[in-house]
N, C-alpha and C positions, 0 to 999 in steps of 0.2 A: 515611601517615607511614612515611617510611624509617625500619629495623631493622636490630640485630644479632644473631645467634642463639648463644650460648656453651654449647658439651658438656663440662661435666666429668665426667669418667669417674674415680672415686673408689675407693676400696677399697671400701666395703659399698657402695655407691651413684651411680647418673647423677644429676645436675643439671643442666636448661636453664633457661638466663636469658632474657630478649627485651631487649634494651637499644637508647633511641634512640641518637639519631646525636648526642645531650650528653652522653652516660654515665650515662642516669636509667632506673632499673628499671622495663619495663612488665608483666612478670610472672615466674611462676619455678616449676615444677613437678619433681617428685622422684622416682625411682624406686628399688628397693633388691634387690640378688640376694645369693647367700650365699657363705661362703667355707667349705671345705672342710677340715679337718686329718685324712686317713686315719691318718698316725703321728706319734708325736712328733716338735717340731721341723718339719711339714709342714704349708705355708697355699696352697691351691689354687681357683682359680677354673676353671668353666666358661665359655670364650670365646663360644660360640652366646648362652649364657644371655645374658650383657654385652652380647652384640650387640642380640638380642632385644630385650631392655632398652631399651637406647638408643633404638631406632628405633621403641618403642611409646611412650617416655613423648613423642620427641621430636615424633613424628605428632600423639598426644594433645594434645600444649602447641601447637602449630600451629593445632589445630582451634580449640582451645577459645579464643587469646589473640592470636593473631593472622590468620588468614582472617577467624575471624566479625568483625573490627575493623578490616577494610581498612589493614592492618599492610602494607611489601610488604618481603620478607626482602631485604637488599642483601649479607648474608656468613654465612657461620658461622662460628667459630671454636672452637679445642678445646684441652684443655687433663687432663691426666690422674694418677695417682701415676706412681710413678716404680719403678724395680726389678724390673716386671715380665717374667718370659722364656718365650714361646710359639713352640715348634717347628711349623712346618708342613711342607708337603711340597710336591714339584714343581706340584700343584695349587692349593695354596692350606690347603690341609685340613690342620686341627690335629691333632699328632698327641699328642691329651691334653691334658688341662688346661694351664692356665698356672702358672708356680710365681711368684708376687706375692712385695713386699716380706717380709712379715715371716714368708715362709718362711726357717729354719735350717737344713737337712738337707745344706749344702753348707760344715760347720763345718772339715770336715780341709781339705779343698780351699785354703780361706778362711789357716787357720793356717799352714798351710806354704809356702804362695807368703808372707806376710807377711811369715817368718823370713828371706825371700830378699834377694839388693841389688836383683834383677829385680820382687821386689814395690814393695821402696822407688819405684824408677823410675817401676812405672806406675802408682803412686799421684802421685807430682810432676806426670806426666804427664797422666795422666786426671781430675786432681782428687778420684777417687771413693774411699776409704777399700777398704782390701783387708777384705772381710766377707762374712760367706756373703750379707748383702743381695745384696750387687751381681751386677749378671747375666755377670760375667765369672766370677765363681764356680759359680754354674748352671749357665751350660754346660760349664766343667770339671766338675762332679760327671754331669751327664748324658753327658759321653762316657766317664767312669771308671766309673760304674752302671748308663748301659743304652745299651750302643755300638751296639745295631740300630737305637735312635732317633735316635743322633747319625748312624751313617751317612745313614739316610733325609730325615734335614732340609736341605730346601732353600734353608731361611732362621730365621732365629733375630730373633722379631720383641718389638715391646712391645704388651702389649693395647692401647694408641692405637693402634698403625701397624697394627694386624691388624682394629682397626672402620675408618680411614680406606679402609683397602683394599676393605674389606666395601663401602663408600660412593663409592670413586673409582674402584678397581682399581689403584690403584699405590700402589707400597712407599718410602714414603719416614718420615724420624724428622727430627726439628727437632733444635738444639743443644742444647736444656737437655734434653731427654730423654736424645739421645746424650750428654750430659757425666754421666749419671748411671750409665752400664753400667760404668766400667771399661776402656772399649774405645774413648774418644774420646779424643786429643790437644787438650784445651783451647786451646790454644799456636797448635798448626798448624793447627786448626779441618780437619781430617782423623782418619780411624778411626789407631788409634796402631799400627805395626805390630807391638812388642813383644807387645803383650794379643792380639793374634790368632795371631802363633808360639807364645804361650804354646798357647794354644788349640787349634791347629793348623789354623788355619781361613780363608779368604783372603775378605778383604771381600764377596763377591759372597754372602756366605751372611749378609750384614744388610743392610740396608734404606741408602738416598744417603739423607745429610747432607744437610739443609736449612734456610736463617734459622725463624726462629718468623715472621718476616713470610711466609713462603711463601705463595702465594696461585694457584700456576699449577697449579692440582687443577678437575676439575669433578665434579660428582654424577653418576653411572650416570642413564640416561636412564630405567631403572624406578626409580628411587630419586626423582629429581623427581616423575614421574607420581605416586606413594606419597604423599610428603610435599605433593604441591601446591606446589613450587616451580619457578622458572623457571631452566632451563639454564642460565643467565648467574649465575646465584648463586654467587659468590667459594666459595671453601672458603680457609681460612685455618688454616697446620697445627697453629698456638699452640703451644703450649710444656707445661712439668709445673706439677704444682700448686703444689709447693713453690713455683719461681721465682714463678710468678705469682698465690701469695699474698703473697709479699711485697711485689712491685709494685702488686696491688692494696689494700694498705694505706697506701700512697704512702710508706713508706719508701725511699727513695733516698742521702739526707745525710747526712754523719758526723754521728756522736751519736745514731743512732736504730736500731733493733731489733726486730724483728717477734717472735711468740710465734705459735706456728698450733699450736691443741691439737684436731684433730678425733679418729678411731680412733686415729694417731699424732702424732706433734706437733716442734718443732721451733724451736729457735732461729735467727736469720737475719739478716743483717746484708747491705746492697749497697754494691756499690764498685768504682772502675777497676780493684784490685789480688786477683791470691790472695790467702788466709792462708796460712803456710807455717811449717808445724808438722810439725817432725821425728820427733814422736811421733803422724803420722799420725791427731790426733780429728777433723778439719775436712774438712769436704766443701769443693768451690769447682766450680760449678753456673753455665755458660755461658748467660746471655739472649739476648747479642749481642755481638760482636766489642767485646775488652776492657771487658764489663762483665760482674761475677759477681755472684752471690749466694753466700756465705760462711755456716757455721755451720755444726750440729749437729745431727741430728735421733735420739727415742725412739722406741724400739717400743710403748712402753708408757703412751699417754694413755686417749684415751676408751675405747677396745675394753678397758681393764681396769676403768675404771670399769661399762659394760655388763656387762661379767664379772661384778661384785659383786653388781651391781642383779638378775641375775637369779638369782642365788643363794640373794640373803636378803632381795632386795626381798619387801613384801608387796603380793602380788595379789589379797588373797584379796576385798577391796571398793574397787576400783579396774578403771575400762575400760581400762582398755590402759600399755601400756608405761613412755609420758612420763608417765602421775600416776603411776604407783610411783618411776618418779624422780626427781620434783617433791618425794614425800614425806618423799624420804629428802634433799635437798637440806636442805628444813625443818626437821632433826633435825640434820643435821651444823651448821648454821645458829648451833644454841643451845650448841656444845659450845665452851670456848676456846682458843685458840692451843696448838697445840701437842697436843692431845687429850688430856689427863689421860696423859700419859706411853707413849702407842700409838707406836709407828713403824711405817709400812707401806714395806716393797719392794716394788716395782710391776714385777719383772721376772719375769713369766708369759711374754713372748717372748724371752727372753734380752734383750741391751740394745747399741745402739746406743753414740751420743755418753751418755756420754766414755767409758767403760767399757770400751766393741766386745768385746763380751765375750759370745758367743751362748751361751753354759752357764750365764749368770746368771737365778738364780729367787727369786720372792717371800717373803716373807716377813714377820710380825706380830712385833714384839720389844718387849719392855716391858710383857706383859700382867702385869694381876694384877685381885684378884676383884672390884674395885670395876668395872672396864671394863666398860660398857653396850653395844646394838647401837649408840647414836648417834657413841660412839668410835671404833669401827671403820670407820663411815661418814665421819668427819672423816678420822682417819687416812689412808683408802684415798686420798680425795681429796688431802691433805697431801702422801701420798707418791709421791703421780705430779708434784705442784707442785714435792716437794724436784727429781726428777730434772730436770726442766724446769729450775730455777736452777741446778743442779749444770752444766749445759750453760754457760748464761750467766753464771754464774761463769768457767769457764775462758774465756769469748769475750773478758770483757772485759780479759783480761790483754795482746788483740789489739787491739781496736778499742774505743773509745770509747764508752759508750752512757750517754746522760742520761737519756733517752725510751721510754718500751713501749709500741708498738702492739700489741693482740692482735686476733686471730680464730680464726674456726672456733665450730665448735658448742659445746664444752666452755669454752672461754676465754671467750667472749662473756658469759656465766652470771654476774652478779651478783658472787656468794660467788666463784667461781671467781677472777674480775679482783681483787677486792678480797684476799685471799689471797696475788695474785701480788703486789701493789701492795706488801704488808705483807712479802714475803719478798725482794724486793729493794730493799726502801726505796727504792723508785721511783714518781713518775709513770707511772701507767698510762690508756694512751686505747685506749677500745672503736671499731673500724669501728663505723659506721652502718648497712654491710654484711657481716654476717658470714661470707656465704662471699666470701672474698676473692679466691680462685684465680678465679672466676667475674669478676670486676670486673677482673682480670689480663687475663684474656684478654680483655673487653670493651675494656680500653686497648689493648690490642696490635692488638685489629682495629678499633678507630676508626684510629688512628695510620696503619695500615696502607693504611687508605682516606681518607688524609689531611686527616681534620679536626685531628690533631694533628701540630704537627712533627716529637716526638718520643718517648718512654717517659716522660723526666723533667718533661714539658710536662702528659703526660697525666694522670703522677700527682697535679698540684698540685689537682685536682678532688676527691680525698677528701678525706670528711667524717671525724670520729670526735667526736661529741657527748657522750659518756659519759664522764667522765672518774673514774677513779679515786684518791685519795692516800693514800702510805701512813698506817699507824699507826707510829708507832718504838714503842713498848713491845711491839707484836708481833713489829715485824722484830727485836729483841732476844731474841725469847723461838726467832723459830724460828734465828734463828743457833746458838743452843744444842741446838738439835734437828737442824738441819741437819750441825753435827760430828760427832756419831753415828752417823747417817744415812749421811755419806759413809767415815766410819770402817767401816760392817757391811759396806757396797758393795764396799772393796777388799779386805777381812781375810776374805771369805766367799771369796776366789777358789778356795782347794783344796776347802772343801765344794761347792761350785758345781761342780767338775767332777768329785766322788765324787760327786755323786746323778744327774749327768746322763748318767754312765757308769753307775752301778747300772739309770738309767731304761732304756738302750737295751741290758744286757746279755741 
C-alpha cells in the first residue's frame, strides 16, 4: 500500500505520521529533545540534537510500521514551529544553538523598530508582528550582541530548512514559514527589502522562497540507504505548524476558528483576506497565494502547565510524568468555575497576542487561607484558558466565529475543551486527530500528489466527533473572572517592566 510520511519538527518534540493515500492514520511515533534557557529571557535548542532526533525516531517508525508491512513510502512531508533563527556558516555548520520561538532576549531590538513608521511598514508588509519572537529581531539583536557571529554567517536559516538541508542539501523555506520571520512580503510573495536594509543583509544570506507544495527536493543518496527508501521518494517542503494546524482541523469557512493549545497555543482563523489592525495584535501567515491564516498566538499554554505539574505535581507514587498529570487533572476536575476566587497569570515567557508585551510575568491574585493545592491547579489551567479567550475575544471584533475547533495535546483533554466551551459560550469540536499540524501536512502532500484538487477539497475529510456545549452559568461566572484577569494584564504593565529590569540589572 502506497504511503505518506509527515515530520513535524515541534518545539519539545519530532512527530511522524504514515498516512494512506485517503488520509487515514497507519501509525505515528514521538520523539522529544530539550530546550535550553542559559539566562533570563533565553530559549535555545541544539540543531545536531533535532537532527539526530529526527532521523532516529524517523528510521525507528520505518522499521517498525512501515518496511515490516510492505508500506512503499510515495512522499514526505514536513511541517515545523515557527520563529526559529539558526546561523550557519559557509560550510553548513552551526554556529551555536538555535534561538526558537519563545526566546525574548531580543526585547530592545523588538521595541524600538515598533516605535518606528518603518516598523509600522514591515509589519503591513510582512504580516509578522514586530516582537523579539520574530526572527527579524534575532538577527538584529545578534548583529548588535555578537557581530563576529553575524559577520561569519553565511545564512540565517529555520531549524526546518537547516534538517531539510541535513536530508537534501539545499536551502530552501516555504511561504508560511517565510511569512513568519518579519522578512517576507506577503503581497509580493518575495523577501521584503525594507526588513533586510533594516538588517543590513542582502537576501542571499536566507534561504529561496518556495510554495509548501514544493516537491523538487530529493533525499542524499546515504540518507535513502539509512532510512530504506527509494530515491524517487517526493520530499515535500510543507509548511509551519501553526498554518497546518489549522488546515488540518478543516477550518477553512467563515464562522469557524481553530484553538491549537500544545507548549504554545493560538488562535486562528482562514481566509482570502489579511486582518488589518493598526494596533499591530494579528499575525497574517501565507499557505498559498492569497490564502492566510489570521490570528494570534501565546507563549504561555502547555509549557506552563508542565511548569506547574513539575513543581507541585506529586511523584512521590506515581510512574512517570503523565499519571502526576492525570492526577492533578482529577483535582482541578472537582474545583468550580472560577476557583474559589484564584486568578492565575500565565505569563512566565512574557506574552504574545494581545498583549506583545515580552516583560510580562505571572502571577496568583486573589489568594486567601481557605485556597487548597486543587485551586491553584484549577486556576493555573483557568489562566492560561483566560489568555487563549483574551486572544479570541479581540479576533472576533474581526471575523466572525460560531464554531471552535480545537487541538493539540492540551485542548484535546476533556476539562480542557469543556472549560473552553464554557468561557466562550461556544460550541466546541475536538479533532478526532489531535495533532493536527500532522494531518496539515498529510492534506498538503496528498493534494500535492493529486488525490485531491485542492487544500479546501482536502479539508472536507476531517472528522471532529467529540463535541463540546457550553454551560452559561459558567460562562457567566468566568465573564466576571475574565474582567479582572484582563484588568491585572494591562494595569501590571509598569510592575512588569520594574521586576524585569531589577531581573536583568
Amino acid at each position: 500500500m502506497d504511503c505518506i510520511i509527515t515530520i513535524e519538527i515541534g518545539t519539545s518534540s519530532v512527530k511522524v505520521y504514515g498516512f494512506d493515500l485517503n488520509g487515514r492514520v497507519i501509525a505515528h511515533r514521538k520523539g522529544i529533545y530539550p530546550t535550553f534557557h542559559p539566562h533570563p529571557d533565553y530559549s535555545e535548542q541544539d540543531p545536531e540534537q533535532i537532527f539526530i532526533t529526527v532521523l532516529f525516531v524517523l528510521k525507528s517508525f520505518l522499521n517498525e510500521h512501515i518496511h515490516t508491512k510492505n508500506h512503499k513510502v510515495v512522499a514526505l512531508c514536513f511541517s515545523a514551529s515557527m520563529h526559529s533563527v539558526l546561523a550557519v556558516d559557509d560550510k553548513g555548520i552551526a554556529l551555536g544553538n538555535a534561538i526558537i520561538w519563545a526566546d525574548n532576549r531580543a526585547i530592545k531590538e523588538a521595541e524600538s523598530l515598533k516605535k518606528t513608521d518603518l516598523g509600522s511598514q514591515i509589519y503591513h508588509a510582512t504580516g509578522t508582528p514586530i516582537h523579539p519572537m520574530s526572527p527579524l529581531a534575532k538577527i538584529k539583536w545578534i548583529k548588535n550582541n555578537e557581530p563576529d557571529k553575524f559577520t561569519k554567517t553565511q545564512r540565517f536559516l529555520s531549524i526546518k530548512t537547516y534538517i531539510i538541508q541535513q536530508l537534501t542539501g539545499q536551502y530552501v523555506v516555504d511561504y508560511s514559514m517565510a511569512s513568519a520571520t518579519g522578512l517576507f512580503n506577503i503581497h509580493q510573495l518575495k523577501w521584503n527589502q525594507d526588513s533586510l536594509d533594516y538588517l543590513g543583509i542582502t537576501s542571499d544570506k536566507i534561504p529561496t522562497v518556495v510554495p509548501v507544495f514544493f516537491d523538487e527536493l530529493s533525499l542524499k543518496k546515504e540518507i535513502c540507504v539509512s532510512l530504506g527508501l527509494l530515491p524517487k521518494t517526493k520530499v515535500i517542503i510543507g509548511g509551519s505548524d501553526g498554518c497546518f494546524a489549522t488546515l488540518g482541523a478543516g477550518v477553512v469557512g467563515e464562522g469557524n476558528a481553530t484553538i491549537s493549545i500544545t507548549s504554545s497555543g493560538a488562535v486562528r482563523v482562514a481566509g482570502k483576506e489579511v486582518l488589518k489592525d493598526e494596533k499591530q495584535r494579528f499575525f497574517n501567515y501565507l499557505i498559498d497565494k492569497d490564502f492566510y491564516i489570521s490570528g494570534g498566538p501565546t507563549n504561555n499554554a502547555g509549557v506552563v502547565f508542565e511548569w506547574f505539574a513539575r513543581q507541585f505535581g506529586d511523584f512521590s507514587n506515581v510512574l512517570d510524568f503523565e499519571d502526576a498529570v492525570n492526577d492533578l487533572f482529577k483535582d482541578a476536575s472537582q474545583v468550580a468555575a472560577g476557583a474559589n476566587g484564584l486568578i492565575f497569570l500565565p505569563y512566565l515567557f512574557g506574552e504574545r497576542a494581545p498583549l506583545w508585551n515580552a516583560n510580562a510575568r505571572g502571577m496568583y491574585f486573589g489568594l486567601n487561607i481557605s485556597h487548597e493545592q486543587k485551586h491553584f491547579i484549577r486556576a493555573t489551567i483557568e489562566g492560561i484558558l483566560f489568555e487563549i479567550y483574551s486572544i479570541g475575544k479581540l479576533l472576533e471584533s474581526y471575523r466572525r466565529i460560531d464554531t471552535l475547533y480545537v487541538n493539540g495535546t492540551f485542548a484535546a483533554l476533556p476539562l480542557w475543551a469543556s472549560i473552553l466551551a464554557d468561557m466562550y459560550g461556544k460550541t466546541v469540536y475536538v479533532n478526532d486527530n489531535h495533532d493536527s499540524a500532522s494531518v496539515g501536512a498529510a492534506l498538503v502532500g496528498l493534494t500535492q500528489l493529486g488525490v485531491f484538487k485542492n487544500v479546501e477539497e482536502a479539508s472536507k475529510i476531517i472528522q471532529s466527533s467529540q463535541v463540546y456545549q457550553p454551560n452559561q452559568q459558567n460562562h457567566s461566572v468566568y465573564m466576571k473572572y475574565f474582567e479582572i484577569f484582563e484588568s491585572l494584564s494591562y494595569k501590571l504593565n509598569a510592575e512588569f517592566d520594574a521586576i524585569a529590569a531589577l531581573q536583568h540589572s
